[in-house]
NUZAMI-289059 format. One record per residue (C-alpha): residue number from 1; residue in three letters; x negated, y negated, z. Coordinates in nm, 3 decimals, padded with zeros to 5 digits, always signed. Layout:
<NUM, 'ALA', <X, Y, Z>>
...
//
This chain:
<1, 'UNK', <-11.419, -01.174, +14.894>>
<2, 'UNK', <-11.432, -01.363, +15.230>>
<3, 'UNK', <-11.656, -01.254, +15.477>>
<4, 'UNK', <-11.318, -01.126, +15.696>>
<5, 'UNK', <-11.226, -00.986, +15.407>>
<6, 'UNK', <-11.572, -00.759, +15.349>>
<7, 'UNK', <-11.551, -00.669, +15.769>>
<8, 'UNK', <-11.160, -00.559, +15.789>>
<9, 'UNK', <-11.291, -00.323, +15.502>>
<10, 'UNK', <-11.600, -00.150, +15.631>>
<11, 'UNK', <-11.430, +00.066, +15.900>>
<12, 'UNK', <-11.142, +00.148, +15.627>>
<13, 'UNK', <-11.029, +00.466, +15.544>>
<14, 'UNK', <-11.009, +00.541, +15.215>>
<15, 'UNK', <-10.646, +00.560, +15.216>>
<16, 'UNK', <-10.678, +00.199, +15.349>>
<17, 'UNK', <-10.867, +00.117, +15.073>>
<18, 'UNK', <-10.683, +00.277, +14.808>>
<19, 'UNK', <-10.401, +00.030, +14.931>>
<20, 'UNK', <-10.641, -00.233, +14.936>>
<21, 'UNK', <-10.695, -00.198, +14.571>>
<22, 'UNK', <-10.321, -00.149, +14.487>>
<23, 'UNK', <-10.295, -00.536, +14.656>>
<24, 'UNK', <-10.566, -00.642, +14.404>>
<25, 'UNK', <-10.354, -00.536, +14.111>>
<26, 'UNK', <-10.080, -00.705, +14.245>>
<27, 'UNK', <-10.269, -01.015, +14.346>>
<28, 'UNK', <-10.398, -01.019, +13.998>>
<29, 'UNK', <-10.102, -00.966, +13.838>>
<30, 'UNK', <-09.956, -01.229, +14.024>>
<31, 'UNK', <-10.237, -01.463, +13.893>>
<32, 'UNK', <-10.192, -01.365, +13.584>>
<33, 'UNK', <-09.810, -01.475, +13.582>>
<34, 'UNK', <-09.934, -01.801, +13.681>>
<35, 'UNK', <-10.163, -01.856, +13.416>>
<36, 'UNK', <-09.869, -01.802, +13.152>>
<37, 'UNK', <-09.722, -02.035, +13.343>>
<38, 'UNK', <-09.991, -02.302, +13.308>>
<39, 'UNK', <-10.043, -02.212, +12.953>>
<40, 'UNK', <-10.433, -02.115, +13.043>>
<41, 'UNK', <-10.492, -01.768, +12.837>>
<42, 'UNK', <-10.859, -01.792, +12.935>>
<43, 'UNK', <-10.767, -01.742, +13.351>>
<44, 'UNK', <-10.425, -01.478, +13.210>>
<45, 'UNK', <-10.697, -01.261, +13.054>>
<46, 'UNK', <-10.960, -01.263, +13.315>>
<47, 'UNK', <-10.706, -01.207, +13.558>>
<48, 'UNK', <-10.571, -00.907, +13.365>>
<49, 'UNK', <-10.900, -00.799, +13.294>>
<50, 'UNK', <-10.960, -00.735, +13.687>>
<51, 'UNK', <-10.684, -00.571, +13.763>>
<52, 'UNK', <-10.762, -00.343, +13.422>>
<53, 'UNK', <-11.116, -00.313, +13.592>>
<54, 'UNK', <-10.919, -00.174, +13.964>>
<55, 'UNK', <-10.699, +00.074, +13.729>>
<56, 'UNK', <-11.001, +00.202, +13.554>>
<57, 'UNK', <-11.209, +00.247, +13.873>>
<58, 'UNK', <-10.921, +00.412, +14.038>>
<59, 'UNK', <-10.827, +00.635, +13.750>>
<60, 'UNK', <-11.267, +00.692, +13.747>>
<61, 'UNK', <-11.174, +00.862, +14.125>>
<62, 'UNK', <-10.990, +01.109, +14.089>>
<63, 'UNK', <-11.062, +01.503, +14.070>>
<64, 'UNK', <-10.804, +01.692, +13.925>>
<65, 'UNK', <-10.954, +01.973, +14.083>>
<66, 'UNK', <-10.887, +01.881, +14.386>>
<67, 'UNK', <-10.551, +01.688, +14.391>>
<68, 'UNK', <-10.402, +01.878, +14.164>>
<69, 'UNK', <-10.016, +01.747, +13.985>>
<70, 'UNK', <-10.072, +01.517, +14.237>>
<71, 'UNK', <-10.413, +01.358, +14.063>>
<72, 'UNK', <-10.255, +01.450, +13.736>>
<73, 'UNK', <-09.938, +01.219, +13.775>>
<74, 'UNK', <-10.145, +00.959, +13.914>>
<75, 'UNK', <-10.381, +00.956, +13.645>>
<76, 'UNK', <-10.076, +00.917, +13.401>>
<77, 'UNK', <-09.919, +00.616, +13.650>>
<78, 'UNK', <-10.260, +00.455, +13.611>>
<79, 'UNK', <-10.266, +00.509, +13.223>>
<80, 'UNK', <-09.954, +00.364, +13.200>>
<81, 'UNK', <-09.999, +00.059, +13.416>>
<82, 'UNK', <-10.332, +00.000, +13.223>>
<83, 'UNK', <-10.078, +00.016, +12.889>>
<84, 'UNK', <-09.831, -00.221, +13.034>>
<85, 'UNK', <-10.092, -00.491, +13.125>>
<86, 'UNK', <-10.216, -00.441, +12.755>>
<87, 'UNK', <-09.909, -00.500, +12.648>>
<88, 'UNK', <-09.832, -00.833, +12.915>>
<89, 'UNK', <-10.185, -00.937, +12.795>>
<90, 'UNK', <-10.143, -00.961, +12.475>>
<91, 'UNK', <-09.767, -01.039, +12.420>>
<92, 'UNK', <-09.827, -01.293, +12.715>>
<93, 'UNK', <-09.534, -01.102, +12.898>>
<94, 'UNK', <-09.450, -01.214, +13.264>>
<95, 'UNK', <-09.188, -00.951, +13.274>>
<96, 'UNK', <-09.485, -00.691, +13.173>>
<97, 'UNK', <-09.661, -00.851, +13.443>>
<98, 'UNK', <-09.370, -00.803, +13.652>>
<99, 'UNK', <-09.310, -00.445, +13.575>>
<100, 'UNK', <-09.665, -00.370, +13.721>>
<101, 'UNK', <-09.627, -00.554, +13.956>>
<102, 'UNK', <-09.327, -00.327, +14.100>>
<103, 'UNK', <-09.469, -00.011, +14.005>>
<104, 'UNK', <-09.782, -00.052, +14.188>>
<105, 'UNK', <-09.561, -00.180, +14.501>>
<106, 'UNK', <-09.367, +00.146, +14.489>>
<107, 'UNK', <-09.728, +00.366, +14.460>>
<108, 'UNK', <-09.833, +00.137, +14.746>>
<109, 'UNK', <-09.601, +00.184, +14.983>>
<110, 'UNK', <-09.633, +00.555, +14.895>>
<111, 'UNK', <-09.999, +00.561, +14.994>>
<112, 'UNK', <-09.905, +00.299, +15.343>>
<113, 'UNK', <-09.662, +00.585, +15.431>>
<114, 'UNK', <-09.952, +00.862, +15.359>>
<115, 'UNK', <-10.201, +00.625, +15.560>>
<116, 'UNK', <-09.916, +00.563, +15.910>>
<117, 'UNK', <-09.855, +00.941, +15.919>>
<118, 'UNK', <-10.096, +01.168, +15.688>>
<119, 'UNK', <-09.957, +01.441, +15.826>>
<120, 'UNK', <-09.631, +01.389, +15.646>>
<121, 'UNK', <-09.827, +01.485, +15.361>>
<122, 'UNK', <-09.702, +01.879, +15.267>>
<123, 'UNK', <-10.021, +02.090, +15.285>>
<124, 'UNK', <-10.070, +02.344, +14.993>>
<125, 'UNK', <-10.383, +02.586, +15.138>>
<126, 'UNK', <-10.502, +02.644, +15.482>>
<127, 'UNK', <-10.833, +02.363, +15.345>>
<128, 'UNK', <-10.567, +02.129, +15.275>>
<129, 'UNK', <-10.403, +02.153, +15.583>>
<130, 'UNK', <-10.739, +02.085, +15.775>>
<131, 'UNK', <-10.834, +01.821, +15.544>>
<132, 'UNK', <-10.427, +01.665, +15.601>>
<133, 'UNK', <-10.525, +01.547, +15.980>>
<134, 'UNK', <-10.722, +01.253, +15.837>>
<135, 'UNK', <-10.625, +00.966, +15.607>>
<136, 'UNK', <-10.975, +01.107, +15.445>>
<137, 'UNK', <-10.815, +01.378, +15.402>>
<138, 'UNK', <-10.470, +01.289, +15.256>>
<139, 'UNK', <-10.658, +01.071, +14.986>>
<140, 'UNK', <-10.888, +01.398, +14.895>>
<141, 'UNK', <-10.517, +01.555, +14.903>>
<142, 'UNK', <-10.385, +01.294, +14.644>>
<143, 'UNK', <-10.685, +01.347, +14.419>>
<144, 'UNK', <-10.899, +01.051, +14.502>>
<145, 'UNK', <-11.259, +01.120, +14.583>>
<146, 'UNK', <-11.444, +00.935, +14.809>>
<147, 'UNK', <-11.730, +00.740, +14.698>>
<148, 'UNK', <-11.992, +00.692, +14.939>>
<149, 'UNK', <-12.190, +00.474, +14.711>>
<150, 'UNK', <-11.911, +00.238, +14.683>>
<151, 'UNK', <-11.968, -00.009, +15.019>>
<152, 'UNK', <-11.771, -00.313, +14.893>>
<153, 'UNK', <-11.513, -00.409, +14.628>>
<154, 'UNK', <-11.440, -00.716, +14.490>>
<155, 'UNK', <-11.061, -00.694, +14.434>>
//
């Protein structure tokens, strides 16, 4: 990661971040396409392999506890996506690669939406509804706990 790169993230919210993340999966994905294309399966599978690594970490974040169906349906998106790489990995599948590549656009611009107007979000206790007025707070909503140990990621 660039040194603009590392400052645009350190006053992120972790909404922001979340999307951040999505774009490495897709910027991975996209590598990954491009390996097939150059016949290199050494730079398809490390490029899969990174995006695998995002999935897991995300997947690693959530509290069902806390978010709920909401963390429980993203946990299953993530399981799948982390199936469908698999499956592009090993088949050497652009259109796998493809497929995640959409999927994780349509999540994404789910979470942009969440981090424009976090209010949209549809509060279900008076805790939530506090926590809603942030983009902190619609991530926590979503299932995704913060990690304040986590300063920098390498997407």
């Amino acid at each position: 990661m660039d040194t603009y790169q590392a400052h645009a993230l350190e006053g992120a919210s972790g909404v922001e971040l979340t999307v951040a993340l999505y774009d490495g999966i897709i910027r991975f994905m996209h590598n990954a396409i491009e390996a097939i294309e150059q016949n290199d399966t050494d730079a398809r599978r490390a490029a899969v392999k990174r995006a695998m690594d995002i999935v897991i970490h995300l997947q690693a974040t959530l509290d069902k506890n806390v978010g709920g169906a909401m963390a429980e349906t993203l946990s299953e998106f993530y399981t799948a996506m982390f199936a469908l790489m698999l499956q592009g990995s090993q088949g050497n599948s652009r259109k796998k690669f493809e497929q995640v590549i959409a999927n994780v656009r349509n999540v994404r611009e789910a979470w942009k939406q969440v981090a424009a107007d976090p209010e949209s979000m549809s509060p279900r206790t008076d805790q939530e509804m506090t926590e809603n007025r942030s983009t902190a707070g619609a991530q926590i909503l979503w299932g995704h706990r913060p990690n304040p140990q986590v300063t920098s990621w390498s997407a």
